[in-house]
C-alpha positions as semicolon CSV with decimal commas, in nm:
position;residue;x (nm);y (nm);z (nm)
1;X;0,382;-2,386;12,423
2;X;0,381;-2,358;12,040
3;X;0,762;-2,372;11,883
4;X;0,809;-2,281;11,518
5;X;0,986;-2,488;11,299
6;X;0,893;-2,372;10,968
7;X;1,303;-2,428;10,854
8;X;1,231;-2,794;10,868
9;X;1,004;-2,786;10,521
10;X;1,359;-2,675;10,338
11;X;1,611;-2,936;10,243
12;X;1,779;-3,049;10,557
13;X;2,160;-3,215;10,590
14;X;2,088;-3,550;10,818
15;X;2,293;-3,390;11,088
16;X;2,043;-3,074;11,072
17;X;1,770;-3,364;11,114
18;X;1,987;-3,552;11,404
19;X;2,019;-3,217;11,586
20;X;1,660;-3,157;11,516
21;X;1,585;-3,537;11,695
22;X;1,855;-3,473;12,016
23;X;1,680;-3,091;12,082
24;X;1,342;-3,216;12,065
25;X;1,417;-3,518;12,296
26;X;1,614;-3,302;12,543
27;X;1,311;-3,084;12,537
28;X;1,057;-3,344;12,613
29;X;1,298;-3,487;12,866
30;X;1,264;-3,182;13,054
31;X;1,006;-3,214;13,380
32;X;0,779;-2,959;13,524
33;X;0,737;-2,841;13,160
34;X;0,443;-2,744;12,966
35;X;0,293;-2,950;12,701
36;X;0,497;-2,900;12,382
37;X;0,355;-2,836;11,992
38;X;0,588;-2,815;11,712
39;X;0,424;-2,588;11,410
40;X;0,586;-2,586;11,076
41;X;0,430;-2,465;10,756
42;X;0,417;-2,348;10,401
43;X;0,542;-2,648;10,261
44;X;0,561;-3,058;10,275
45;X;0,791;-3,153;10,565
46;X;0,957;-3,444;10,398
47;X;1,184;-3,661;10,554
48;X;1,165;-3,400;10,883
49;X;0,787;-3,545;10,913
50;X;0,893;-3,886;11,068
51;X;1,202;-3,690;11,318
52;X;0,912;-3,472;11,429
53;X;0,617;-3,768;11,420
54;X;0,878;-3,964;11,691
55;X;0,972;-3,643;11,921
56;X;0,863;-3,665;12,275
57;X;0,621;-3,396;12,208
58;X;0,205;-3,364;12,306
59;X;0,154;-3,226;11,933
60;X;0,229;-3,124;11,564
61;X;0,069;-2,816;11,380
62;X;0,096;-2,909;10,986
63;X;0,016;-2,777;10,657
64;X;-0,232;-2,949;10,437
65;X;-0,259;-2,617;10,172
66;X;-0,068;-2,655;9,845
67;X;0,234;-2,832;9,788
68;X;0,210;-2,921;10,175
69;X;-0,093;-3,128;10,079
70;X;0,162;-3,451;10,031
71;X;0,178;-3,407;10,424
72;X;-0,126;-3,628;10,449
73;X;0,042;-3,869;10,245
74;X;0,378;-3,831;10,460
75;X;0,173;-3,858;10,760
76;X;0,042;-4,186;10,715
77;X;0,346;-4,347;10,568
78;X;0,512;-4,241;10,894
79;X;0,220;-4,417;11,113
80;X;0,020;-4,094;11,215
81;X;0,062;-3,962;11,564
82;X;-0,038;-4,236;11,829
83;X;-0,058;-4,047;12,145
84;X;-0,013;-3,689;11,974
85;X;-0,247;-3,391;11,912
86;X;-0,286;-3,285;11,517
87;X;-0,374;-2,915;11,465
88;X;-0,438;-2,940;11,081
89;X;-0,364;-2,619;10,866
90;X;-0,655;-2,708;10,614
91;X;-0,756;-2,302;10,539
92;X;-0,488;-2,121;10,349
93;X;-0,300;-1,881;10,565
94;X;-0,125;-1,713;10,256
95;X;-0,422;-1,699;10,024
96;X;-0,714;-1,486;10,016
97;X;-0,994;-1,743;9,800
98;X;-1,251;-1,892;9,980
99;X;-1,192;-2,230;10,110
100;X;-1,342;-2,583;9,921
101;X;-1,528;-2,688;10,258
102;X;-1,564;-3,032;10,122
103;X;-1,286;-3,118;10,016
104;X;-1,103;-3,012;10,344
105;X;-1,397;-3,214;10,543
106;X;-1,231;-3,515;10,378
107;X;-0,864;-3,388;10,448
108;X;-0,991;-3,381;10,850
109;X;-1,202;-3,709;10,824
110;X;-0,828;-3,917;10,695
111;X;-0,655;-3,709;10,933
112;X;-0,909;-3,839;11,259
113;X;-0,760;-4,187;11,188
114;X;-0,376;-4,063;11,191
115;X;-0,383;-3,878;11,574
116;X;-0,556;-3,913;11,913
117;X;-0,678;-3,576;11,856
118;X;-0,754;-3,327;11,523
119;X;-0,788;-2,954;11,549
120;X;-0,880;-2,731;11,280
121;X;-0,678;-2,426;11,188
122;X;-0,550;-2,201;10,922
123;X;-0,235;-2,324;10,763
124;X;-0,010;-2,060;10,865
125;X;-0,033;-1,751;11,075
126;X;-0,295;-1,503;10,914
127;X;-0,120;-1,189;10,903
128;X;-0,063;-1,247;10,588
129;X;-0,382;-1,182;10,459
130;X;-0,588;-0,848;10,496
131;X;-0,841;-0,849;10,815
132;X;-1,211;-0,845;10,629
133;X;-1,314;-0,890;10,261
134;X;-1,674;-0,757;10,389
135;X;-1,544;-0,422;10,425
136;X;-1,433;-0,370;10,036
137;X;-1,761;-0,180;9,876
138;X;-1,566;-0,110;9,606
139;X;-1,556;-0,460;9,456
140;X;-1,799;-0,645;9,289
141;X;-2,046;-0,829;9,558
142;X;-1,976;-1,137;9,352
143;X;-1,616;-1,139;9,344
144;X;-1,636;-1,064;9,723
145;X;-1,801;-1,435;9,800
146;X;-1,517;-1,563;9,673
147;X;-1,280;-1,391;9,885
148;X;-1,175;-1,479;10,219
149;X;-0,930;-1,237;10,451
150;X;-0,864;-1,322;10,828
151;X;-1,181;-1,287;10,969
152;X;-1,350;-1,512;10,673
153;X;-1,071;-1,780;10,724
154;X;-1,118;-1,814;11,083
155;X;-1,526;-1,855;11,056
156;X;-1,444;-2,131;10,813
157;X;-1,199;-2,294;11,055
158;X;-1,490;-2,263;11,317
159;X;-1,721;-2,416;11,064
160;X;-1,497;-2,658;10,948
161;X;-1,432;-2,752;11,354
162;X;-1,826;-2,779;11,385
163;X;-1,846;-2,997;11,067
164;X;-1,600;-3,218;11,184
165;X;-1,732;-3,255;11,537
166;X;-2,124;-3,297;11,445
167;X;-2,084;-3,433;11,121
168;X;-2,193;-3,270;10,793
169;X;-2,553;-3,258;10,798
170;X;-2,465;-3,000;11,071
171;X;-2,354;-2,762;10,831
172;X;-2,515;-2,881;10,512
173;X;-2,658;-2,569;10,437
174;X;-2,286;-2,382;10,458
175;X;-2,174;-2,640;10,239
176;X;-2,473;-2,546;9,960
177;X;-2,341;-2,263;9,977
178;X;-1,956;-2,275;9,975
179;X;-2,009;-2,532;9,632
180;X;-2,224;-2,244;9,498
181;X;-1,984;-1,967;9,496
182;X;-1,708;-2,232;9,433
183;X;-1,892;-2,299;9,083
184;X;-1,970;-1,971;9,044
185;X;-1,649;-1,848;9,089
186;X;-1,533;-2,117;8,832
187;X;-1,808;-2,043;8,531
188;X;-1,789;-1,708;8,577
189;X;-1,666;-1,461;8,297
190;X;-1,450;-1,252;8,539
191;X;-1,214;-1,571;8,538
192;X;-1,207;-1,658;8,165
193;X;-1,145;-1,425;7,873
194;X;-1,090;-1,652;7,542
195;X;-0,905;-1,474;7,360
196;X;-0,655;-1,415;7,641
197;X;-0,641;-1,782;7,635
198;X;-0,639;-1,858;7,291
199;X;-0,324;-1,591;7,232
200;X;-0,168;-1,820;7,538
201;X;-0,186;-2,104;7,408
202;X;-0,025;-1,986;7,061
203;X;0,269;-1,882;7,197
204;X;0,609;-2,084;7,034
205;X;0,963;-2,094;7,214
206;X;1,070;-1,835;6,944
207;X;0,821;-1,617;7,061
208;X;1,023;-1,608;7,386
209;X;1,371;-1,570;7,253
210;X;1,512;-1,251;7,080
211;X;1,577;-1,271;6,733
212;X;1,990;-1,189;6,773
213;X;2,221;-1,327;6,988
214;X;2,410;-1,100;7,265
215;X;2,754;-0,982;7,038
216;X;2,479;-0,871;6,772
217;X;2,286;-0,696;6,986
218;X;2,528;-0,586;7,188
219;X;2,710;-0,373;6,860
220;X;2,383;-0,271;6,751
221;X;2,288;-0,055;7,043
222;X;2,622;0,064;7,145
223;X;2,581;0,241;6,765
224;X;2,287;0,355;6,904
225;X;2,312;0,466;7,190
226;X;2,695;0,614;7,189
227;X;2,697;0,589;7,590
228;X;3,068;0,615;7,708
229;X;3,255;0,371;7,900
230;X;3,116;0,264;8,216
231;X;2,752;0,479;8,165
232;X;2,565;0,635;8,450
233;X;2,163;0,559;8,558
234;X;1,943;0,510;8,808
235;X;1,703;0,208;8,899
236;X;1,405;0,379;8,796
237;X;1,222;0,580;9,078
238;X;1,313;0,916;9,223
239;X;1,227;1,075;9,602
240;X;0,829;1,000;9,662
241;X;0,788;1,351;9,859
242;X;0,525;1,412;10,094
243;X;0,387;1,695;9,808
244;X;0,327;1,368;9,550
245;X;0,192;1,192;9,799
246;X;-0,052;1,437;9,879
247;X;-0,138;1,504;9,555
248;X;-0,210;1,157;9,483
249;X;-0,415;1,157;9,796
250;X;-0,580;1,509;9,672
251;X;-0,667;1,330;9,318
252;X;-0,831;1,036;9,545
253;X;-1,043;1,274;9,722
254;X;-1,148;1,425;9,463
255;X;-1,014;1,775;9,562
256;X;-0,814;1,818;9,275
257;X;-0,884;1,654;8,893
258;X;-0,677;1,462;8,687
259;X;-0,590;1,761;8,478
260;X;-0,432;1,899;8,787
261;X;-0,245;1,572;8,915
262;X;-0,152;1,540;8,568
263;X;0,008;1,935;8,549
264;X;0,170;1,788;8,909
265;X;0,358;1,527;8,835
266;X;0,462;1,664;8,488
267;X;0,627;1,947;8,727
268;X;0,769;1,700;8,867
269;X;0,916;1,500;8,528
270;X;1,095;1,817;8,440
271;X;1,288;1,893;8,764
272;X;1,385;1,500;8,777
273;X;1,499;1,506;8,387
274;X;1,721;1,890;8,450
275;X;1,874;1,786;8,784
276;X;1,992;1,407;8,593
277;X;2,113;1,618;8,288
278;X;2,286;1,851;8,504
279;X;2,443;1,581;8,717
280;X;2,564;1,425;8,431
281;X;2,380;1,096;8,384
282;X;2,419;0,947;8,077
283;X;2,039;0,742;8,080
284;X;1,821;0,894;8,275
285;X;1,441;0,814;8,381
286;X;1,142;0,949;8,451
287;X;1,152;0,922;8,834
288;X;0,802;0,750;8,854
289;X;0,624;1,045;9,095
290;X;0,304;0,928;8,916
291;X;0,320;0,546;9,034
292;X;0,180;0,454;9,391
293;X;0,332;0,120;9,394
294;X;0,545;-0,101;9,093
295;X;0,294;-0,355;9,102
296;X;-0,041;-0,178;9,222
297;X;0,053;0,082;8,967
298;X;0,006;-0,168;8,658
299;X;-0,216;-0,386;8,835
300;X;-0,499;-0,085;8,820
301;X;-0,451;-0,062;8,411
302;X;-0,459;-0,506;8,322
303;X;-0,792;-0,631;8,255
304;X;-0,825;-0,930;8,540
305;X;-0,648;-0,749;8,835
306;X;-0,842;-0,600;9,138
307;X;-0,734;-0,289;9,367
308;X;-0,860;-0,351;9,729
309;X;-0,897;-0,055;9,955
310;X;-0,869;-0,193;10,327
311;X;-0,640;-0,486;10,207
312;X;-0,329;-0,418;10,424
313;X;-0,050;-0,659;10,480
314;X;0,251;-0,616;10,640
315;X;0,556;-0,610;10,415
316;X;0,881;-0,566;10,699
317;X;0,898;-0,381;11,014
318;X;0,620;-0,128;10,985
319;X;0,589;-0,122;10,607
320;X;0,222;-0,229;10,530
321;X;0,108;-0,283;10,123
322;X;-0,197;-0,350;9,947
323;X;-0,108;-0,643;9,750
324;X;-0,372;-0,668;9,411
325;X;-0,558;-0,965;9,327
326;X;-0,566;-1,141;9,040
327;X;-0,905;-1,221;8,997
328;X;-0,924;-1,319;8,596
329;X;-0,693;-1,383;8,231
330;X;-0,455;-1,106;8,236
331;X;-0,500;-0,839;7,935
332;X;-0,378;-0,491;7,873
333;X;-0,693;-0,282;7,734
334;X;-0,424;0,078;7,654
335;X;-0,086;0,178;7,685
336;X;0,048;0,212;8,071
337;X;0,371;0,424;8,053
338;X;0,421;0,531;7,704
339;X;0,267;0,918;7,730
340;X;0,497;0,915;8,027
341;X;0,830;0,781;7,855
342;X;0,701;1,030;7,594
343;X;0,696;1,360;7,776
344;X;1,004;1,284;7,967
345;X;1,212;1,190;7,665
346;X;1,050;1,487;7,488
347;X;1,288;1,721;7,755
348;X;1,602;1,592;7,659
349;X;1,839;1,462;7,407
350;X;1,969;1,186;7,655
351;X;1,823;0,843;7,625
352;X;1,539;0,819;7,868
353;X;1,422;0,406;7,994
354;X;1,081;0,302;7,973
355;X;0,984;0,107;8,330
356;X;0,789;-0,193;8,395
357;X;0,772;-0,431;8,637
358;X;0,826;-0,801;8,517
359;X;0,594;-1,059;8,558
360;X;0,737;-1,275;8,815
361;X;0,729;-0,975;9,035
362;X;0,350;-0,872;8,942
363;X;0,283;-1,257;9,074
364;X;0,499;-1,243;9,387
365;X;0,345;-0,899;9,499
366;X;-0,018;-0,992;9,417
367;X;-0,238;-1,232;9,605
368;X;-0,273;-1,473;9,258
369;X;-0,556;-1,681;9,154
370;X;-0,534;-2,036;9,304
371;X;-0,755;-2,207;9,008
372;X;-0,436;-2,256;8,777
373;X;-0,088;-2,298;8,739
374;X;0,107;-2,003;8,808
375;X;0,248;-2,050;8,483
376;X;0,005;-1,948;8,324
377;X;-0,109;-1,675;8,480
378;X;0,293;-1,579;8,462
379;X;0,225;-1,588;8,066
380;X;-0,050;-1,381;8,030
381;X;0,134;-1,127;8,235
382;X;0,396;-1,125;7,997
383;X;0,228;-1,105;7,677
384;X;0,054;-0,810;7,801
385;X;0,377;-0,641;7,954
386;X;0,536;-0,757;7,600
387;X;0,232;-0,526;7,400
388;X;0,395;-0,226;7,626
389;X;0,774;-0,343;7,576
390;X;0,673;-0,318;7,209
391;X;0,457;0,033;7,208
392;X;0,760;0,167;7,419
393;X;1,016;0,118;7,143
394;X;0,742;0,234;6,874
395;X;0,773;0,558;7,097
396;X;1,106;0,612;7,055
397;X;1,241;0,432;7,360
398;X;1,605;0,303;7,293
399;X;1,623;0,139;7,659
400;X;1,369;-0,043;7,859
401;X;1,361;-0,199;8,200
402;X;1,200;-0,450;8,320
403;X;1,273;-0,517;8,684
404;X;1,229;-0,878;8,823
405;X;1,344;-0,811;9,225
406;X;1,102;-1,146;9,325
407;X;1,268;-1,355;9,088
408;X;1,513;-1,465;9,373
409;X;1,218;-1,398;9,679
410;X;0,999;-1,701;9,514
411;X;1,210;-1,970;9,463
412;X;1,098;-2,233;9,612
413;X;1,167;-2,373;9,968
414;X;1,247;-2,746;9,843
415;X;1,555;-2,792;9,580
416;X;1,388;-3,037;9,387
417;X;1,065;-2,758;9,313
418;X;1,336;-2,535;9,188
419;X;1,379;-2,620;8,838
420;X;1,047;-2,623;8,679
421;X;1,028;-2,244;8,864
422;X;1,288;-2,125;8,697
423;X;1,190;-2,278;8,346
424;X;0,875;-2,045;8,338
425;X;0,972;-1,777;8,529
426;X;1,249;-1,700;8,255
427;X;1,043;-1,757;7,983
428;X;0,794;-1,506;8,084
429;X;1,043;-1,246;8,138
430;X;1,215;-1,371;7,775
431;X;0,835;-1,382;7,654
432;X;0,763;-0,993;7,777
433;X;1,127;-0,872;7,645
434;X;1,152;-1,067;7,331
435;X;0,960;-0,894;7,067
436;X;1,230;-0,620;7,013
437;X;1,489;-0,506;6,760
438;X;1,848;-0,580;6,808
439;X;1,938;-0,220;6,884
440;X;1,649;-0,204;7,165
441;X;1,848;-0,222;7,515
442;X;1,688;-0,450;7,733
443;X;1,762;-0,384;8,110
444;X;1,673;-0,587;8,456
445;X;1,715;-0,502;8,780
446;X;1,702;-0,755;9,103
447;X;1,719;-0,643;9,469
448;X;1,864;-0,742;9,789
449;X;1,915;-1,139;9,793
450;X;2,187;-1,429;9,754
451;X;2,226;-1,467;9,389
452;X;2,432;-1,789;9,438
453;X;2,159;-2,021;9,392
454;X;2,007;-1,856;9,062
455;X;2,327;-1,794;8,846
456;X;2,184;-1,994;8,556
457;X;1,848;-1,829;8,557
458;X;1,993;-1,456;8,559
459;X;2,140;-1,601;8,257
460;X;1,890;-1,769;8,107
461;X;1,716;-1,365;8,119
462;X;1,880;-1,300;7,807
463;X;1,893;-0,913;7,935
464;X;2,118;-0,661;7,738
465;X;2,220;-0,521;8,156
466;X;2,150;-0,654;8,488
467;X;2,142;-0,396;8,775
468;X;2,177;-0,601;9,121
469;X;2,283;-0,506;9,491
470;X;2,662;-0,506;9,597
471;X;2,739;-0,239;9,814
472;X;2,660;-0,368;10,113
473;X;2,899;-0,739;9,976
474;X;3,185;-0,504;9,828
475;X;3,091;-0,627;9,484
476;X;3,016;-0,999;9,572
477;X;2,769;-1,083;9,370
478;X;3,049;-0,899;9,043
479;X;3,325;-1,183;9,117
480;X;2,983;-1,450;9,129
481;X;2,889;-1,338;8,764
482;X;3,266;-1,381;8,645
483;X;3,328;-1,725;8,791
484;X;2,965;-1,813;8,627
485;X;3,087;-1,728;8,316
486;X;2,810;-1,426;8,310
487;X;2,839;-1,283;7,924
488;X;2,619;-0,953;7,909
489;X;2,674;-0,614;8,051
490;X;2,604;-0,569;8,499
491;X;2,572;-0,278;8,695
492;X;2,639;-0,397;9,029
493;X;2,506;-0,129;9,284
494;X;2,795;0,112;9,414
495;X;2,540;0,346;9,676
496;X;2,356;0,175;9,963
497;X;1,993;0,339;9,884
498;X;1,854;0,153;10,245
499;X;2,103;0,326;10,412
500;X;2,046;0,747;10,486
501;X;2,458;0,825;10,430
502;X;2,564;0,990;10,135
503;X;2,868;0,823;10,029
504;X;3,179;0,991;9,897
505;X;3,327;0,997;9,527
506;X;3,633;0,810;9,698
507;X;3,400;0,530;9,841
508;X;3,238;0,508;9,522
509;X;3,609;0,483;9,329
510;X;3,690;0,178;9,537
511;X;3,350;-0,024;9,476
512;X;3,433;0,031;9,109
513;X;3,750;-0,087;9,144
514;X;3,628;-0,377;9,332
515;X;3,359;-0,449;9,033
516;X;3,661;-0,400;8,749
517;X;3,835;-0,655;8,875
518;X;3,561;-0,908;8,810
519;X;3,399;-0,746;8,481
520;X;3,560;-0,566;8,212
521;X;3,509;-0,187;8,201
522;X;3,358;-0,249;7,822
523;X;3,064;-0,414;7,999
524;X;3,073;-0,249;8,371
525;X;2,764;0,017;8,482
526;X;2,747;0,238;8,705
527;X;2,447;0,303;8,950
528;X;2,267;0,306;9,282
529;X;2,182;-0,068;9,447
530;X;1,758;-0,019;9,421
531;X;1,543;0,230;9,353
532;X;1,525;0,626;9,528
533;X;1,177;0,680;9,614
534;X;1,233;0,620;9,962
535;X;1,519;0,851;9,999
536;X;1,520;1,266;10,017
537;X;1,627;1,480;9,744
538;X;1,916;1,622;9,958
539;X;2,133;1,303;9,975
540;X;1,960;1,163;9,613
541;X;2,187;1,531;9,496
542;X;2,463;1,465;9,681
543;X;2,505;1,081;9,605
544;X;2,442;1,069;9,262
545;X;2,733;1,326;9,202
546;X;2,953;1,128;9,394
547;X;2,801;0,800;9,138
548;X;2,866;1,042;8,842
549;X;3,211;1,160;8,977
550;X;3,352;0,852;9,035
551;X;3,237;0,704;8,690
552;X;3,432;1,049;8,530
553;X;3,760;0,969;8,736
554;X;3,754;0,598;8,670
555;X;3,734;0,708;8,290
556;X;4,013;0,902;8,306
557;X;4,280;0,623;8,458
558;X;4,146;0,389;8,201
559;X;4,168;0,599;7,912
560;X;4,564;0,698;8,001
């Protein structure tokens, strides 16, 4: 009987450890039972290695991918397993590269001196890959050596299995092979662009700070903008109807042209601009009908990105993506939004906000390269989401988003991994925002999570307005950002988008109130928690006049 324990590679109180110990040795205690292993993954299990090592279990299931490599190290200071099984995770569950064969035969040959017995297995459950890179015919035959989904993965763990049984000469000619694509994969000019490289490595801190501080800023685009006290907007997206969807699976097919999905979705533009102008928004957007996904949507336009089309994964409950890969140096060869910004803000006199997606959240939602740092893929993301921060404002654009909802999801499981995260995961977003004027608004927006733990790094953002979740706390995460000290403007969600009830102007009142207790009205917004595209256009109606209403009435008190 397998038992998860993948908790145990997070920082653990010794009492968590102690109660770890007593469960495991009541367990093994236990007679008539059936043999026990303990799997735990996606990360180095630390000081729980040697509680688990001396359990009165038949076996451990470890990670040897990644950061989790130091498990090998962990293992032998802790004396191996005498007695105990050792199913090694040497193939990356989470990835979707092809393995280095070699250097995981070594991995298994250390490991055959640490345990009576050494299986060979993927590091982590494999549903987090997509089933079979064979299948893609749309990507290049060379790029699809180097890929491995579920059904590649688990004929390497075979091979690997066979390797390690027979010995290498057994599978001599699979290794050829493996170091073949390995170096090809490596040389090749898919991977490396120079000059994306050469504008990375000229990049100076002042490239990733904006030129003003806040209170400068912060005058200049209220004399821009002229928005009233506590303005209304949205997160960005609008109801994704079953008619855009089936245009955008029309244009696929090829049964209608681009000049019609274009005429479509413009349609569609206009009657999300009138109904926000009517409703009484005071920044309005676009609604996003022509975007399939906020990654996969930008992904398609950058230079060293790759759509798959059979590489589903399942996000929650029955939600399944096609994460993009990031195959190569990160470039943007045209403009990705600005014709849209442009018609949408040519309907009204209201200020409209460009949308991107930042590029923490590109990373998080992608399957990324494994050949270096994140970092620096994370930089040339943002240098090419900074070009369309940049062409946005030439266009007229007065406020720009740039949402960063994974900038929470990815920090990592171990405390001590945290800071060095944080330090380039703000920069890039600072590197993609920076290269504005003062009176350029720059917004973020971050989903549902525990903001607790990354006060310092919201901060360290340097955006003009944060949108974040806080319905569902009653404003939690408001009173967070006061005790913090939190200096720049927050529009801490007042309408539940997950949920399908509409809620009333009175409900919304009270949130607000909630919210002005913790930041002053000079510096309060008002909006939904996330985005709308999953919700219908009755209750997106009916909700956002409550938003609006409330807002209106809330004006009112504090102007008397």
């Amino acid at each position: 009987m397998q038992l998860d324990e993948p908790a145990l590679v997070q920082d653990r109180t010794p009492a968590e450890l102690n109660a770890a110990a007593r469960a495991y040795r009541d367990l093994g205690a236990l007679t008539d039972r059936p043999k026990l292993l303990v799997a735990s993954y996606f990360d180095r299990l630390g000081e729980a290695l040697p509680v688990l090592a001396k359990a009165p279990v038949e076996g451990l299931a470890l990670d040897f991918t990644g950061s989790a490599a130091a498990n090998l190290d962990d293992l032998a200071a802790a004396g191996g397993l005498p007695g105990k099984r050792l199913v090694a995770g040497v193939v990356d569950g989470r990835n979707i590269w092809i393995n280095d064969l070699e250097k995981s035969l070594a991995t298994l040959a250390t490991l055959l001196g640490l345990a009576d017995t050494v299986d060979v297995a993927p590091s982590s459950s494999l549903l987090h890959v997509p089933i079979d890179a064979t299948i893609e015919r749309d990507i290049d035959p060379q790029i699809v050596r180097w890929l491995a989904f579920a059904k590649q993965k688990s004929a390497e763990v075979a091979l690997l299995a066979r390797g390690l049984r027979e010995g290498a000469g057994a599978i001599a000619a699979e290794l050829a092979a493996n170091r073949a694509d390995l170096a090809s994969r490596a040389t090749s000019p898919i991977t490396r662009d120079p000059a994306v490289r050469a504008r990375t490595a000229a990049v100076s801190e002042a490239d990733a700070r904006r030129a003003q501080a806040y209170p400068q800023r912060a005058e200049a685009q209220r004399a821009r903008l002229g928005l009233p006290l506590l303005p209304t907007t949205t997160i960005g997206s609008f109801p994704q109807t079953s008619e855009l969807r089936v245009a955008r699976a029309d244009l696929t097919a090829g049964r209608i042209d681009a000049a019609a999905y274009r005429e479509r979705m413009e349609a569609e533009v206009r009657e999300v601009i009138a109904f926000q102008e009517k409703a009484g928004l005071d920044v309005l957007v676009h609604g996003e009908p022509e975007r399939n996904d906020m990654v996969q949507y930008f992904a398609e336009q950058l230079t060293g990105y790759l759509a798959t089309r059979h590489g589903w994964v399942q996000s929650y409950g029955t939600r399944y993506v096609r994460p993009p890969v990031l195959v190569g140096d990160i470039s943007r060869p045209h403009s990705m939004t600005v014709d849209w910004f442009g018609y949408a803000q040519g309907l009204t006199g209201r200020p409209v906000k460009g949308m991107l997606t930042g590029p923490v959240t590109m990373l998080a939602w992608s399957f990324v390269r494994d050949d270096q740092p994140l970092a620096d893929t994370a930089r040339q993301v943002a240098l090419a989401l900074r070009d369309e921060v940049t062409d946005l404002e030439a266009a007229g654009a007065a406020v720009v988003q740039v949402d960063e909802p994974a900038l929470r999801e990815t920090l990592p499981l171990r405390t001590a991994d945290r800071p060095a995260y944080l330090a380039w995961a703000t920069e890039a977003f600072r590197l993609a925002t920076s290269g504005v004027r003062a009176d350029t608004q720059i917004h973020t927006h971050m989903c549902y999570a525990e903001f607790g733990a990354i006060m310092t790094a919201i901060d360290e953002l340097d955006a003009d307005v944060i949108s974040l979740e806080a319905t569902r706390s009653h404003m939690q995460v408001a009173g967070e950002l006061a005790e913090a000290g939190y200096p720049r403007e927050v529009g801490p969600g007042v309408w539940d988008i997950h949920s399908p009830r509409i809620p009333s102007t009175e409900e919304v009142v009270e949130l607000l109130r909630a919210g002005l207790a913790a930041i002053p009205a000079e510096r309060l917004w008002v909006n939904p928690d996330c985005g709308l595209k999953t919700r219908g256009w009755t209750e997106t109606r009916a909700s956002l006049e409550s938003l609006v209403g409330a807002a209106r009435r809330l004006r009112e008190e504090l102007a008397g």
